[in-house]
N, C-alpha and C positions, 0 to 999 in steps of 0.2 A: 612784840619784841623783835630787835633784826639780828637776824642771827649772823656772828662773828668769823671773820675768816679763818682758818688755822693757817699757822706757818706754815710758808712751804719747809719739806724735810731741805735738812742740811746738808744732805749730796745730791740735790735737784738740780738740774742744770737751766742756770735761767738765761734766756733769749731776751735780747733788745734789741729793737732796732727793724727794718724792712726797705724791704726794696734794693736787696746787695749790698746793704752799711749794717754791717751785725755785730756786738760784741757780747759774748758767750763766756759764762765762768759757772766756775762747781767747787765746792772744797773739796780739796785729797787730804788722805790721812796720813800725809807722808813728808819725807823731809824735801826742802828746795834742790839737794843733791840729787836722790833717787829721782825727783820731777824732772830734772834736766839730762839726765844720764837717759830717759826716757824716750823723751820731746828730743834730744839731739841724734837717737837713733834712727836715722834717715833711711836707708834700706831696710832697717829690720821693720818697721811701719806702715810699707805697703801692704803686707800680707797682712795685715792686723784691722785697719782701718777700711771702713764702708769700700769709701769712694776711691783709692788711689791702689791704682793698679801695680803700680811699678816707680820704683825711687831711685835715681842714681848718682850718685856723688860727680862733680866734672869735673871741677879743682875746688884746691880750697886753698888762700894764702893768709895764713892767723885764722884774725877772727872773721876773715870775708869767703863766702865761698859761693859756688853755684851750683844748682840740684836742675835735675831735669825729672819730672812727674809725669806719668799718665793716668789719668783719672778717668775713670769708667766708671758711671754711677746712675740710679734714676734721674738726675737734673740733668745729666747729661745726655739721656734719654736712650742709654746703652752706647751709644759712641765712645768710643776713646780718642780722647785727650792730651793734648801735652804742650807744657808747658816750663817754659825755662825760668826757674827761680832763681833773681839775686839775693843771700840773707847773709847778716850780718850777726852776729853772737854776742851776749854780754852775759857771759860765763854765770850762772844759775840763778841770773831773774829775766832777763829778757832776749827775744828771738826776734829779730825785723825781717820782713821779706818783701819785693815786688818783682812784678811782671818783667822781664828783660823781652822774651816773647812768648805766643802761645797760639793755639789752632783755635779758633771761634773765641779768645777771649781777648778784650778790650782792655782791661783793667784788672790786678789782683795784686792789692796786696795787705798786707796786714804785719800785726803785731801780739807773739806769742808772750805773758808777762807771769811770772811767779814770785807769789808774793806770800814770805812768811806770813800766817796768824798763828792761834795758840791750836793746838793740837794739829797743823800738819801747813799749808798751802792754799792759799787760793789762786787757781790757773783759771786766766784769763786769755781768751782769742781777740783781739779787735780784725775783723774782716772788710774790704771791701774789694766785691766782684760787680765785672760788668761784663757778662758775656754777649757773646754774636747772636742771640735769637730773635725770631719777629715778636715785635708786641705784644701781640695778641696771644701767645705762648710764656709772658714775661710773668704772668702770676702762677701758671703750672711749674714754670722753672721754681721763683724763688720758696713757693712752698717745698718744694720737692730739696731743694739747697739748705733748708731752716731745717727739716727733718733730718736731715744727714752730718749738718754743724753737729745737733745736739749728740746724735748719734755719737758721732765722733770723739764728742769730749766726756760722755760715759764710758766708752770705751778705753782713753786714755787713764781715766781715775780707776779703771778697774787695773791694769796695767800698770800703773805706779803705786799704787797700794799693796803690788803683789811683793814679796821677799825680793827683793835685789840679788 
């Protein structure tokens, strides 16, 4: 007899994708407000999350603004980072960002997405990074990048799930 997979649990965070094109989701048990009131907390986030060291507002006009990041992290291989975000807002389901510029990276950008279901949200990352490393270093990065995504979006769900 072959034995049957179980589901994975309902707050697992499941990875697709490789090679710097990833898109990462988890259910939260929370409403699309508290998700966004969250996700749009730009400075408070650094101190919270793995990889990013420091988060600073530059301007913002509406719904367009720019963040400046420094990321210090294992992918990063203990260097700090930085990196100029353009994102754009669409007030509590989605987050767009890319690369304006950045120190060793080529390419970054993605799309943060919330999405009612029945008991709370599903937060969705779509990512694509292409940083400055040699090759031969290209698979220790993105594993080291896939461990920290998830990291990240556990983190977030623990964080939106808490009392507002």
């Amino acid at each position: 007899m072959t034995p049957v997979a179980a589901a994975a649990p309902a707050d697992r965070v499941l990875l697709k994708g490789k090679d710097g094109n990833y898109t990462a989701s988890v259910f939260v048990a929370t409403t699309p407000k508290r998700a966004w009131v969250v996700l749009t907390n730009y400075e408070g986030l650094a101190s919270q999350l793995p990889d990013l060291n420091a988060s600073r507002l530059l301007k913002r006009e509406g719904n367009k603004l720019e963040l400046q990041h420094t990321y210090q992290a294992p992918y990063t291989f203990g260097r700090r980072i930085q990196a100029t975000l353009a994102m754009t807002e669409t007030p509590i389901r989605q987050l767009s960002y890319t690369l304006i510029r950045g120190d060793q990276i080529r390419r970054l950008q993605g799309t943060w997405t919330i999405t009612p279901i029945q008991g709370g949200v599903q937060l969705r990352h779509q990512i694509q990074v292409d940083p400055e490393v040699p090759a031969i270093v290209r698979p220790i990065y993105n594993d080291l990048f896939e461990t920290n995504l998830q990291q990240s979006m556990q983190i977030l769900k623990k964080i939106m799930e808490q009392p507002g």
